[in-house]
C-alpha positions as CSV (number, residue, x, y, z in Angstrom):
1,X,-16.3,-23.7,1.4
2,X,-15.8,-24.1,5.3
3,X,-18.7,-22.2,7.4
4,X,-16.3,-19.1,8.6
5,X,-15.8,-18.5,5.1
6,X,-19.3,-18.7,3.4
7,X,-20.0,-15.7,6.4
8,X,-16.9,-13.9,5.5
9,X,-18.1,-13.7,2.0
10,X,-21.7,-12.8,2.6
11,X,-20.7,-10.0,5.4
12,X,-18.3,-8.6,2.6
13,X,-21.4,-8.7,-0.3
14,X,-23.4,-7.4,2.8
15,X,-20.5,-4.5,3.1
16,X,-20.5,-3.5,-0.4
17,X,-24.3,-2.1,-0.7
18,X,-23.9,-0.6,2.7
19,X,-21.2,1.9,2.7
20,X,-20.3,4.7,5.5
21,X,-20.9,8.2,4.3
22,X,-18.4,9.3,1.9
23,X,-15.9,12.6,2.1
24,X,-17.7,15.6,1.3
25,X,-16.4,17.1,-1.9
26,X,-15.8,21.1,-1.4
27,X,-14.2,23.4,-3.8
28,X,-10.6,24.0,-2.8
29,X,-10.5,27.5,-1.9
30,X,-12.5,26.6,1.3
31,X,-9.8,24.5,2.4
32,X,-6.9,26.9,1.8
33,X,-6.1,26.0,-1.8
34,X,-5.5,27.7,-4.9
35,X,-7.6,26.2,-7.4
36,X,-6.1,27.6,-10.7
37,X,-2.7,25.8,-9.0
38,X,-4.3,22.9,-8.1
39,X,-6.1,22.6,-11.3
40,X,-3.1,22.3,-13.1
41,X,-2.7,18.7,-11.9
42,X,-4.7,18.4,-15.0
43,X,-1.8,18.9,-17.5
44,X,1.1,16.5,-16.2
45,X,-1.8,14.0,-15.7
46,X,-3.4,14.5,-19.7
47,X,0.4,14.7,-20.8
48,X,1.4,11.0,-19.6
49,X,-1.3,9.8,-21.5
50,X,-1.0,11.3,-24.6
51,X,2.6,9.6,-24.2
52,X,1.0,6.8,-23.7
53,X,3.0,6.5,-20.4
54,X,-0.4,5.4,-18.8
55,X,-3.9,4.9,-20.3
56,X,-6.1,6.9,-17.4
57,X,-5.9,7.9,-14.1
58,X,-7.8,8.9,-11.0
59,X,-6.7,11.5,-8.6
60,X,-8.0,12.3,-5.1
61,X,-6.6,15.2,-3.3
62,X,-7.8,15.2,0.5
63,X,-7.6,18.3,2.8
64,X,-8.5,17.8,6.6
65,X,-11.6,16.1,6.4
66,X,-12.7,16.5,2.6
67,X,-12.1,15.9,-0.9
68,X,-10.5,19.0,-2.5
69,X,-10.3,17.5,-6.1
70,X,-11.3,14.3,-7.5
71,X,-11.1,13.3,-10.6
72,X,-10.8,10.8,-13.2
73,X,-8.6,10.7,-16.6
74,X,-8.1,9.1,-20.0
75,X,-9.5,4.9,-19.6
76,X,-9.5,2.1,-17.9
77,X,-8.3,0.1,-20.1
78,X,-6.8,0.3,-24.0
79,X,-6.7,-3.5,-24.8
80,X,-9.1,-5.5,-25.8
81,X,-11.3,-2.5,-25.7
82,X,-11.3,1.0,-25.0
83,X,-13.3,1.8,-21.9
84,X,-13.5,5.5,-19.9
85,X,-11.8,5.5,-16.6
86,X,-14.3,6.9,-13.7
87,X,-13.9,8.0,-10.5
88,X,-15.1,4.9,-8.6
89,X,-12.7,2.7,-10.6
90,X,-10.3,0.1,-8.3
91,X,-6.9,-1.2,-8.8
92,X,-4.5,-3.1,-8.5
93,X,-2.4,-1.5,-5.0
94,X,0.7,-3.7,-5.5
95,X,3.0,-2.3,-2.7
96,X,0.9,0.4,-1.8
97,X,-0.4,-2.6,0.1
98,X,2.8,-2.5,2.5
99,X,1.6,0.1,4.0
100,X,-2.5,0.4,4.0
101,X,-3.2,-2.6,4.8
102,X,0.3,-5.0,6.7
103,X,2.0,-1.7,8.3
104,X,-1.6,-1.3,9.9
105,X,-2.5,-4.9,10.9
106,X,1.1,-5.1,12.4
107,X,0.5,-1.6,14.5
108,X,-2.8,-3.1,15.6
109,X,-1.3,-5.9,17.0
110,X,1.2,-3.6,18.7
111,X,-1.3,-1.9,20.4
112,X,-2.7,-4.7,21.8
113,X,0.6,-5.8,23.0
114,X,0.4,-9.4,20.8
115,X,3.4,-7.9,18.9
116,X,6.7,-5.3,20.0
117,X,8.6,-4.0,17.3
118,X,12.1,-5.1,18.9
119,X,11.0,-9.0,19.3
120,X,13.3,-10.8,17.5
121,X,11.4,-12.4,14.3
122,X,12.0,-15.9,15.5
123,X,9.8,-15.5,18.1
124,X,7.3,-16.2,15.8
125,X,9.0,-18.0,12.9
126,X,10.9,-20.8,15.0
127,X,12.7,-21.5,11.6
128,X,13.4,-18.4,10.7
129,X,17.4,-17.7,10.8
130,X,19.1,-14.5,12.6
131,X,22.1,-13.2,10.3
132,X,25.1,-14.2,11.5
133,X,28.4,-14.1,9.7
134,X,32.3,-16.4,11.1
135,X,33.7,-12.8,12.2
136,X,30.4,-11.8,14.4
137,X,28.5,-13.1,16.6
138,X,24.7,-13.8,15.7
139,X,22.4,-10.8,15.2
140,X,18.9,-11.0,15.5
141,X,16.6,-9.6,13.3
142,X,13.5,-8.2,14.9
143,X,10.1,-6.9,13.8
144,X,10.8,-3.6,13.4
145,X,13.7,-4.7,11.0
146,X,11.3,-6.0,8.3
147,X,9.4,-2.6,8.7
148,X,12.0,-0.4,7.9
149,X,13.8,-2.8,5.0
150,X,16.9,-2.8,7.5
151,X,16.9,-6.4,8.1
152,X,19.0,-7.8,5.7
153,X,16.5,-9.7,3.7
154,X,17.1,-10.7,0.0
155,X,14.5,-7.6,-1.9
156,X,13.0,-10.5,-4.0
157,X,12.9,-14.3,-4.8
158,X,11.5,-15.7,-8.3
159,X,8.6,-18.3,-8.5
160,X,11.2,-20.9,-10.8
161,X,13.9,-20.3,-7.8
162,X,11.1,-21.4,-5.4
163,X,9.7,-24.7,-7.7
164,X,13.8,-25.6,-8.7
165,X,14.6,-25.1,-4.8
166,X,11.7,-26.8,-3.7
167,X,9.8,-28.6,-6.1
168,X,6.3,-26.4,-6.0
169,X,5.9,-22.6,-5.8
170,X,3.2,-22.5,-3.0
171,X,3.3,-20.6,0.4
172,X,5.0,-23.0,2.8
173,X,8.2,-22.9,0.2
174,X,8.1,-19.1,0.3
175,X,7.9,-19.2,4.0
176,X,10.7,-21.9,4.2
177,X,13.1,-19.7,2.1
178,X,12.1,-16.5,4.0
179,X,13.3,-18.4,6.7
180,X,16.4,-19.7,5.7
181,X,17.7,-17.7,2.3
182,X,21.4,-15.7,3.1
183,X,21.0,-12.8,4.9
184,X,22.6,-10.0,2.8
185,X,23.4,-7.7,5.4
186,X,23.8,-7.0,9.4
187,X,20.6,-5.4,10.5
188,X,20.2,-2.4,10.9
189,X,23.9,-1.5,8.9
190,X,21.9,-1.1,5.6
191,X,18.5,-0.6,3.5
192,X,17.2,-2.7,1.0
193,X,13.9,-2.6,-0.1
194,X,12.3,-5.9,0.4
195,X,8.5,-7.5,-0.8
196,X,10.2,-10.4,1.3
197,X,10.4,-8.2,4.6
198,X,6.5,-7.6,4.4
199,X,5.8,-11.4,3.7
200,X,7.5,-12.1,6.5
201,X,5.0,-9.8,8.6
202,X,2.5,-11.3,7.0
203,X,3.1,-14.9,8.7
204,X,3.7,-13.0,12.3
205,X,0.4,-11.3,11.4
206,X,-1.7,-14.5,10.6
207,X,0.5,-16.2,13.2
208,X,-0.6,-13.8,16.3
209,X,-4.1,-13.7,15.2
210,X,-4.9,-17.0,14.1
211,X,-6.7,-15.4,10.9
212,X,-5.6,-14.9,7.5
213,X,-4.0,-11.5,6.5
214,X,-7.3,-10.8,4.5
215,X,-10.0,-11.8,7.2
216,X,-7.9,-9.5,9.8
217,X,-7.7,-6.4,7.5
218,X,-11.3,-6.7,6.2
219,X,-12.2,-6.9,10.4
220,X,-10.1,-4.5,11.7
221,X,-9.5,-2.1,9.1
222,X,-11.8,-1.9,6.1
223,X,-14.9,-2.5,7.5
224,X,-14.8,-0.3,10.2
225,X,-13.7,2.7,8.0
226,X,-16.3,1.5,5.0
227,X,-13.8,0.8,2.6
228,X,-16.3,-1.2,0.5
229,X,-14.1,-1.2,-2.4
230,X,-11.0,-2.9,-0.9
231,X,-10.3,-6.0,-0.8
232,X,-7.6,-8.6,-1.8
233,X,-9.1,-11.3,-4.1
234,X,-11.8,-8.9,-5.4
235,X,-15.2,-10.7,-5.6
236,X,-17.3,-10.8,-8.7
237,X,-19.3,-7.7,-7.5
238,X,-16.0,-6.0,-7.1
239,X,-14.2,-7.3,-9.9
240,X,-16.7,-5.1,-11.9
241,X,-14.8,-1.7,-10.7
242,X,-11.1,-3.0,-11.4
243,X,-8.9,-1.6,-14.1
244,X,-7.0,-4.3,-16.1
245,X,-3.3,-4.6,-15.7
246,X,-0.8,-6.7,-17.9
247,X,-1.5,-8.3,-21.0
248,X,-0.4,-11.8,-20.6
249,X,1.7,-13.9,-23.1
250,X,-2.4,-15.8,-24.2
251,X,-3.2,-12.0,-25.0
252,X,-5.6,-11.4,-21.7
253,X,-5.2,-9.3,-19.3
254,X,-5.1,-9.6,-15.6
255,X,-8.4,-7.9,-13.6
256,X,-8.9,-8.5,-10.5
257,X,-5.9,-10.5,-10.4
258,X,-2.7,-9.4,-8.7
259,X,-0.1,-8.6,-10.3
260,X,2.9,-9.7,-8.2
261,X,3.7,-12.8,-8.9
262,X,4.9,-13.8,-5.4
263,X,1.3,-12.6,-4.3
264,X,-1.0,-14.0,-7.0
265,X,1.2,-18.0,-7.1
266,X,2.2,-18.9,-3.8
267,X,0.2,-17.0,-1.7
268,X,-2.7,-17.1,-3.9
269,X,-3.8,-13.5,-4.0
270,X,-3.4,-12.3,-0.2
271,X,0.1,-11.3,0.2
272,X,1.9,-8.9,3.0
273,X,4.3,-6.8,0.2
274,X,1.1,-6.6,-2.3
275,X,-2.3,-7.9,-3.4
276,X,-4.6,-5.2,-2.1
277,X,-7.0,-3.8,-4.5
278,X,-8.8,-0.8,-3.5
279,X,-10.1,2.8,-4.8
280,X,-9.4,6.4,-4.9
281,X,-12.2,7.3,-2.5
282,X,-11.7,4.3,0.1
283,X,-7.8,5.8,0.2
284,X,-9.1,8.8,0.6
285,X,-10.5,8.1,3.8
286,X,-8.0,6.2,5.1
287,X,-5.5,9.3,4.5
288,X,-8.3,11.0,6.5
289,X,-8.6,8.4,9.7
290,X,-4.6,8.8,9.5
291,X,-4.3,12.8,9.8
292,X,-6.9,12.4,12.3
293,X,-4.9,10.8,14.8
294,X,-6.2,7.2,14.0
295,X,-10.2,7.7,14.0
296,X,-12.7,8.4,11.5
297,X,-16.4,8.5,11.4
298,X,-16.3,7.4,14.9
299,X,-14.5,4.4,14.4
300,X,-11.0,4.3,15.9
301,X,-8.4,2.3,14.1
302,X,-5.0,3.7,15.6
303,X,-4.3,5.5,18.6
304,X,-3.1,9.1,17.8
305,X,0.4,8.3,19.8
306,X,0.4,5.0,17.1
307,X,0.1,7.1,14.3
308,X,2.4,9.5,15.5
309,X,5.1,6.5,16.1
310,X,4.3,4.7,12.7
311,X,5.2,7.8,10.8
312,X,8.2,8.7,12.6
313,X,11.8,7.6,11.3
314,X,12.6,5.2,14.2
315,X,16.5,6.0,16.0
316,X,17.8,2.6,14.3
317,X,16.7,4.1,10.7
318,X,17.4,7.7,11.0
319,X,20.5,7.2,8.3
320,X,17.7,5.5,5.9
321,X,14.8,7.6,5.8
322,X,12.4,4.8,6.5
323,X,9.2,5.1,9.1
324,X,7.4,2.3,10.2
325,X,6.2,1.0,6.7
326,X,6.1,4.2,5.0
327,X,9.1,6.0,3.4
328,X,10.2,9.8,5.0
329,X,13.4,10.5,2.7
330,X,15.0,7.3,1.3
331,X,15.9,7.1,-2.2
332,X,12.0,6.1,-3.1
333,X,10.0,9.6,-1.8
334,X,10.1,11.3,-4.6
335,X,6.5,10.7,-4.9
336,X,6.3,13.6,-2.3
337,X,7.7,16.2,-4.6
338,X,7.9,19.2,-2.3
339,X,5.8,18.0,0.7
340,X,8.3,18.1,4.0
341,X,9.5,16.0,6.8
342,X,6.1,15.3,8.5
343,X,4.8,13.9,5.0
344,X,4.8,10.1,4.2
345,X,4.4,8.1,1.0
346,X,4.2,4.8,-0.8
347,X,4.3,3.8,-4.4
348,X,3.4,0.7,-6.1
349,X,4.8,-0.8,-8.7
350,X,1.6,-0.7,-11.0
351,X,1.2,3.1,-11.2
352,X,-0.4,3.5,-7.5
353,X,0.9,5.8,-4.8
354,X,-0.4,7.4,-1.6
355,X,1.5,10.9,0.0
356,X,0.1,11.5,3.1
357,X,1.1,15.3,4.9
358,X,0.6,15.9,8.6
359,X,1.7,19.4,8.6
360,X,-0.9,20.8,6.0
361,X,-3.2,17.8,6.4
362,X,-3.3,17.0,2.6
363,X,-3.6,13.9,1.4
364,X,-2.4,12.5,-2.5
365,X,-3.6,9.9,-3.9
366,X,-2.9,9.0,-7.4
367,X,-3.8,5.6,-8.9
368,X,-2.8,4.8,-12.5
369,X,-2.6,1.3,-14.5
370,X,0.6,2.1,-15.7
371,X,1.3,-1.4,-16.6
372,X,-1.6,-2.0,-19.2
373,X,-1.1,-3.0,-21.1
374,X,2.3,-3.6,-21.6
375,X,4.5,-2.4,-18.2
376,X,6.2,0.0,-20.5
377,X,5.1,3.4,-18.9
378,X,7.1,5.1,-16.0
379,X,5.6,7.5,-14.1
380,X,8.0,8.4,-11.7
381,X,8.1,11.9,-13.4
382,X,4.3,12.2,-12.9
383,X,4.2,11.3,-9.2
384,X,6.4,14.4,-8.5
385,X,4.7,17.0,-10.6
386,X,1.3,15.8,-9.0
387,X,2.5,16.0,-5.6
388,X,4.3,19.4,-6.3
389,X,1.3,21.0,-8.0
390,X,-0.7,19.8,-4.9
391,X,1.9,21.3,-3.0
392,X,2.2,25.0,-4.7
393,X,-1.8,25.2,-4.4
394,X,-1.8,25.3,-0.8
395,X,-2.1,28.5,0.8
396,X,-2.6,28.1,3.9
397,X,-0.3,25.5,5.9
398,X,-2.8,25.2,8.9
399,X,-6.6,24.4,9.2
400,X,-9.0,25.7,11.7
């Protein structure tokens, strides 16, 4: 292990006994809230387990500043063994990792003027191909393209595509056909959501900063805020808190391994559209540093007039319904139930999702394994009764 590393390691060990002060936990009526309506969370939540739809859950509801309800359901984990879910369990993000983690490092970067969102992507991928088509003339696809899943991109490629195209499915071969797969689409004429759009940011991002995608969240992001328990490639210590995901055809199960297979193969675990593992508590304050204009516990991470831009439907999206990383009103929201305009969410593909509202400052975090331990459970259903209950329980719209 090269010197960087070994410190890298040892600050993150360092990180996880030393944590910032967590949310304070208050009942809900002092932040405006119902609590027989928010309570009934409870029953949507208890009735996709008993359907086996997912084995546990843990839900965080943030208001302002401070946990309004947290709580943990059902297990961890049914197969081999059955073991109690708790609160401080972590897991696997999947695309929930768009937006925590990438959308941020790009923003960062933004900010400090090393990216714009209109460059055009080959600025920084010399290889990297526009669309072009024999009736137009070139197009260029530019950053904020690949944020809003307007660009054209193909949503997906399989790791045998990569090793028949290429011979090996490792991270050069998914950079080389990012770079030069058909476009499907003019920019900005369409949305498609794409894992490949968010890869893509991924290489500008370790690109621009000369670090991996990992080293420059932990730095910038997680250690600031005291997200001890997030991390991609959890470490041993870690690895401890994580939920199990899929059984595997040998009858294991991945934990603390991703789940995505273009983010566990060729990119080995650290991955722009997923990877990231983290907790219900460290999401929790990173909802908070968000409806805070960027800054928590001191420690700015966005400027207010980032945050505000990030969560905004940009002019060249307003027909889709994306913001900058984050979905407003597309087809995938639904996760937001009843929550309005000024909310924003993200879902994951393993039973994770994150709805964050500016106007009421409320935060939703649910987290479930739905994929253990046989990616047969849906919670789509769920999502939207959580986020509505949330929703009905809040009686007053604005904090003092």
């Amino acid at each position: 292990m090269r010197f960087l590393e070994k410190i890298f390691v040892v600050a993150l060990l360092f990180c996880l006994c030393v944590a910032m002060k967590p949310l304070q936990h208050v009942a809900p009526h002092d932040m405006g809230m119902d609590e027989v309506r928010l309570s009934a969370v409870d029953v949507p939540i208890r009735k996709a387990i008993t359907e086996h739809l997912i084995p546990g859950a843990v839900l965080a509801v943030v208001r302002g500043d401070k946990l309004a309800y947290f709580k943990a359901y059902g297990n961890k984990q049914v197969f081999p063994d059955t073991v109690p879910m708790t609160p401080d369990a972590v897991f696997d993000l999947a695309s929930v990792s768009k937006a925590i983690s990438t959308t941020t490092c790009v923003m960062q970067l933004v900010e400090r003027g090393k990216i714009t969102l209109d460059d055009h992507v080959d600025k920084y991928l010399p290889n990297f191909k526009n669309y072009s088509a024999p009736s137009l003339n070139t197009k260029p696809i530019r950053v904020v393209d690949l944020l809003t899943h307007t660009s054209g991109l193909p949503p997906y490629v399989g790791i045998v595509t990569l090793r028949d195209q290429y011979g090996i499915a490792d991270k050069k071969a998914l950079a080389d056909y990012i770079c030069t797969c058909p476009r499907q689409f003019e920019p900005r004429t369409k949305f498609a959501y794409s894992c490949l759009n968010f890869i893509t940011l991924q290489l500008i991002i370790e690109k621009v900063s000369g670090k991996s995608l990992r080293c420059f969240a932990h730095e910038n992001i997680f250690l600031p805020l005291g997200m001890t328990h997030t991390d991609y490639c959890p470490s041993d210590t870690l690895k401890l808190y994580c939920v199990p995901t899929e059984m595997q055809s040998d009858s294991t199960v991945f934990c603390g391994v991703v789940h995505d297979p273009l983010a566990r193969i060729p990119n080995n675990g650290v991955s722009g559209n997923a990877g990231l593992f983290s907790s219900a508590a460290d999401l929790a304050v990173f909802s908070v540093m968000l409806l805070n204009g960027g800054e928590y516990g001191g420690k700015r991470i966005l400027q207010a007039a980032t945050v505000q831009q990030m969560c905004s439907i940009p002019v060249c999206g307003k027909d889709f319904g994306r913001a900058l990383g984050w979905d407003v009103s597309s087809a995938y929201a639904s996760a937001k139930g009843d929550f309005g305009k000024q909310a924003i969410v993200h879902t994951g593909y393993t039973g994770t999702s994150v709805v964050i509202d500016f106007e009421t400052k409320t935060a939703v975090i649910l987290l479930t394994n739905r994929v253990h331990p046989k990616d047969k459970g849906s919670i789509v259903k769920l999502r939207k009764a959580v986020a509505e209950c949330v929703h009905h329980s809040i009686l007053q719209k604005s904090l003092k």
